[in-house]
N, C-alpha and C positions, 0 to 999 in steps of 0.2 A: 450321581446324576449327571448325564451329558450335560453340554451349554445348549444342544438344541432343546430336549427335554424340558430343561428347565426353562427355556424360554417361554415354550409352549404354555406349562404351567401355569408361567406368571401373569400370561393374557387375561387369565381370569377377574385378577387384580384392577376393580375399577380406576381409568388411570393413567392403568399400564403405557409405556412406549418404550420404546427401544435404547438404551444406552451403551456407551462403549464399554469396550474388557481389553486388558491387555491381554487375554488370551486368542484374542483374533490377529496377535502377531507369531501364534503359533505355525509349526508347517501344513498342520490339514488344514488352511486357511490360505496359502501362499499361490495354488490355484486361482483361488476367487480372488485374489489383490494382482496378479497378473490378469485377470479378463477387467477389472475395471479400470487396471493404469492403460489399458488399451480401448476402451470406450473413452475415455480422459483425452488420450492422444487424439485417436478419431473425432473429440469434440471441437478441432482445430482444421482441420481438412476441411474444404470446400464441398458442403452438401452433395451437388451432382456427384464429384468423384465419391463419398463414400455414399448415396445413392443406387452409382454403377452396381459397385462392389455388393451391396447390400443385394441388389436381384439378382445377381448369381447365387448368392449362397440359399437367398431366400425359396429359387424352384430347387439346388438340392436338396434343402432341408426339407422342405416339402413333399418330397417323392419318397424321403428315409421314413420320416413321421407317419407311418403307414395307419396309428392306429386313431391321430389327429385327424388323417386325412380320411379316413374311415368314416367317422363322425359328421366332418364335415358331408363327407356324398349323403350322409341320410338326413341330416339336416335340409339342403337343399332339393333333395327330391322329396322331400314331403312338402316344404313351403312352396317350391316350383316347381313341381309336378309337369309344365308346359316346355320346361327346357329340355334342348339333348342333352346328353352327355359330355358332346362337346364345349358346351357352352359352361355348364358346371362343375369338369374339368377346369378351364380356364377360371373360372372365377377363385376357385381353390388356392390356383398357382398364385394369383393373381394376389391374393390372400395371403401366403403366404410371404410373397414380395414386400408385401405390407407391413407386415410382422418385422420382416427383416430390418426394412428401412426407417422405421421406427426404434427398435430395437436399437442400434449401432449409434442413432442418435442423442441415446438417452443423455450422454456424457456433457454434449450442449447443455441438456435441460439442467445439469447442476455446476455447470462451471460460468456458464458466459453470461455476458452481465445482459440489463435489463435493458437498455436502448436494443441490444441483437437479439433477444427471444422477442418482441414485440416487433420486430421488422421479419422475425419469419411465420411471425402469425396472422391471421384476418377473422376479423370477427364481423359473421355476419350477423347483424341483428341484436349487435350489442345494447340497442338502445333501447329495450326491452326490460334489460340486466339494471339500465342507466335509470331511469324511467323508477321500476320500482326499488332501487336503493337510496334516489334522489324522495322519495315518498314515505318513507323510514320502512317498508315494506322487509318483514324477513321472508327469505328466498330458497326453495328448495327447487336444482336444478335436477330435472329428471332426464336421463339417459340411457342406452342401450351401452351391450356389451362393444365399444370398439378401441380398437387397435392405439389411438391415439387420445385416450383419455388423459392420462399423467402429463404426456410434455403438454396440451391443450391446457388442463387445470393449471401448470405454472406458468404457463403465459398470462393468466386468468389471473391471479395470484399476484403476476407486478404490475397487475394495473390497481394496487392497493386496495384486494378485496379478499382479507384472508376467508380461506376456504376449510369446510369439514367434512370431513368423510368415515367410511366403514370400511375396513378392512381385514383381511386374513393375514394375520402376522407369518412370515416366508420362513419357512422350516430350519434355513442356514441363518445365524442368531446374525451375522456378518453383513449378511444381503440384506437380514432386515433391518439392521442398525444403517446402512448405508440408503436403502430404498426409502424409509422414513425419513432422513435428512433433505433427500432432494425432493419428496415430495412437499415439505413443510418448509422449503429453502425462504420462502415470504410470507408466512405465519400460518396464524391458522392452528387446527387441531384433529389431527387422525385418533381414531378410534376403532379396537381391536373388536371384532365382532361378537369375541367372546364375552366382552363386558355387557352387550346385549344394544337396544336401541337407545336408552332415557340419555346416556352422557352424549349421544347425535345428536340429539332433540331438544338438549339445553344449551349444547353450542351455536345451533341455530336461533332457538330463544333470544342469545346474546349477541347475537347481528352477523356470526358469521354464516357466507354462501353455504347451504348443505349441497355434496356430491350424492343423489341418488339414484341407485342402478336395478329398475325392478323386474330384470328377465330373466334371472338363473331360474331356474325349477328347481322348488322346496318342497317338492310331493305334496300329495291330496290334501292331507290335513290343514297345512296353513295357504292354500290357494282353492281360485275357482277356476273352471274352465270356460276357454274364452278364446274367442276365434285370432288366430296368428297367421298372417298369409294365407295359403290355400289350405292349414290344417289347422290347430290346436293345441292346446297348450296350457298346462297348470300356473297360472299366473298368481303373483298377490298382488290382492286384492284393496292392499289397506295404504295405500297412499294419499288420500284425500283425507282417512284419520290423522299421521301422521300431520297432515298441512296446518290441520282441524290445531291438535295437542302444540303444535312449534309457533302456531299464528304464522303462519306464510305461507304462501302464493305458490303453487308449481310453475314451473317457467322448462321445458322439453331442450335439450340441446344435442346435437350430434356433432362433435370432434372427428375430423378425416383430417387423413395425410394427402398432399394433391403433389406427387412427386415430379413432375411438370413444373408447377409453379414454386416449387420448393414452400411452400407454405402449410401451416398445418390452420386448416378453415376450421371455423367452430360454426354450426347455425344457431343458431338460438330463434327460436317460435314465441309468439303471444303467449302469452301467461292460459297455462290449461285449465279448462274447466271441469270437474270433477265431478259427477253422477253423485251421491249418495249410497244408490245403490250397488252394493260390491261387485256384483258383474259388468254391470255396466261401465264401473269404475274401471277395470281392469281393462274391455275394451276399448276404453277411453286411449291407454296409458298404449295398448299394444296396434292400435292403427296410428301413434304417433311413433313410434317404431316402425312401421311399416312403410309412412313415409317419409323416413330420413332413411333405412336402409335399401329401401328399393332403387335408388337410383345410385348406390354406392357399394353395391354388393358387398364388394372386397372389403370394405373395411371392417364388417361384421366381426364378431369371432364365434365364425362356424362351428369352432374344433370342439364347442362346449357342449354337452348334454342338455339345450333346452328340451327336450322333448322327453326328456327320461319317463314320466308320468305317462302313462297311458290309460286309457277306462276300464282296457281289458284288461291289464296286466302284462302287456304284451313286453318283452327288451328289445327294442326296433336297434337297438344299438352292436346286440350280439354278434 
């Protein structure tokens, strides 16, 4: 059995996280320890300059990524229908810049100490976060898919509030053994999807922040439909059970990269309030997504299949 295979495997294992091998000082591994001693290096350069660098690479990656960028145009012409092409064009590139510039920075997010990730970050609306942990209140932050979720949550993180999340364990056993380090660099508890929701649910139980992300489309069966910008969209619907079962509060946050200010902004909203009833739920969750990414386009992640789901069957994505 491969190391990826068996990685895979093991996710099942309530539990699971990633640990080292001295097989990842093998040579099919010697690619990936060159791209991260150069994100390492990059984490030492001056923002703007790797910045620069980052939107170069970011509009060619862009233009190659045909089938990313593919996804993206249907995505935005269905939520904004009102734009030209022009303008959805650039948001893409735009998009992609995003990608980039976040990306190159990741090596910051696990090498440099805690006085320099909290000077490149600004939390707006932190007091919200303050507010209900000052009240013993447990807390499940809810979010959309963006760009600058990870280096956002460790900034989050040294301000001594470890954090727990859901994730897809990364196919290369290397990248995930490495990717789980720095996202858990100030404590806290990640959790492989495959083990399912209850070990999220007790780590928030136990006062750590949960990371919840409810926009991917899960197809029909575990979602309702529910209006999304100018279209729709199979959403789930159970995140006020979920608040219900952990005893905590939703609290909406949107993480952006503002490469300008070199700062990566967090909003955080008033604590949501949650319908009962699952559609309404769900509307609730997706016109708070609505407005944290309408004025931020770019930092969305267009490239994703929200819209897979359709009523009629239709593949808007073919």
């Amino acid at each position: 059995m491969t190391d990826t295979n068996k990685n895979i495997r093991l996710t099942a294992r309530v539990g699971y996280e990633p640990h080292w091998s001295w097989s990842y000082l093998l040579p099919k591994y010697w690619l990936v320890w060159l791209g991260i001693i150069t994100l390492l290096l990059l984490a030492f350069i001056p923002y703007r300059w790797r910045d620069k660098l980052a939107a170069r690479l970011g509009i060619i990656v862009g233009h190659k990524a045909k089938k990313q960028r593919h996804r993206a145009r249907v995505n935005l012409s269905y939520c904004f229908p009102e734009w030209s092409s022009e303008k959805r064009e650039k948001v893409i590139d735009d998009m992609f810049i995003t990608v980039a510039q976040v990306m190159l920075g990741i090596g910051e997010m696990a090498l440099r100490s805690v006085s320099h990730l909290q000077k490149r970050g600004e939390l707006i609306g932190f007091e919200h976060i303050q507010r209900a942990r000052s009240e013993k209140k447990n807390i499940i932050l809810m979010m959309p898919h963006s760009w600058s979720i990870d280096p956002s949550g460790i900034i989050l993180h040294s301000y001594g509030m470890p954090m727990t999340s859901i994730y897809n364990p990364h196919r290369n056993p290397l990248v995930d053994w490495l990717w789980y380090r720095t996202r858990s660099r100030f404590g806290g508890k990640i959790h492989a999807r495959q083990n399912g929701i209850k070990p999220f649910l007790t780590s928030v139980k136990s006062g750590n922040v949960g990371f919840y992300l409810p926009d991917e489309d899960y197809g029909e069966k575990l979602s309702v439909y529910t209006d999304f910008f100018a279209t729709y969209k199979a959403t789930l619907p159970g995140l006020n059970k979920l608040a219900r079962l952990s005893k905590a509060i939703v609290i909406p946050m949107f993480p952006r990269y503002n490469a300008e200010k070199g700062k990566y902004e967090v909003e955080i909203h008033p604590p949501l309030v949650l319908p009962e009833d699952p559609t309404e739920s769900a509307r609730a969750m997706n016109e708070e997504i609505e407005r944290f990414v309408t004025p931020y386009p770019e930092q969305y992640a267009w490239i994703l299949q929200f819209l897979r789901t359709r009523k009629n069957g239709e593949d808007i994505y073919r």
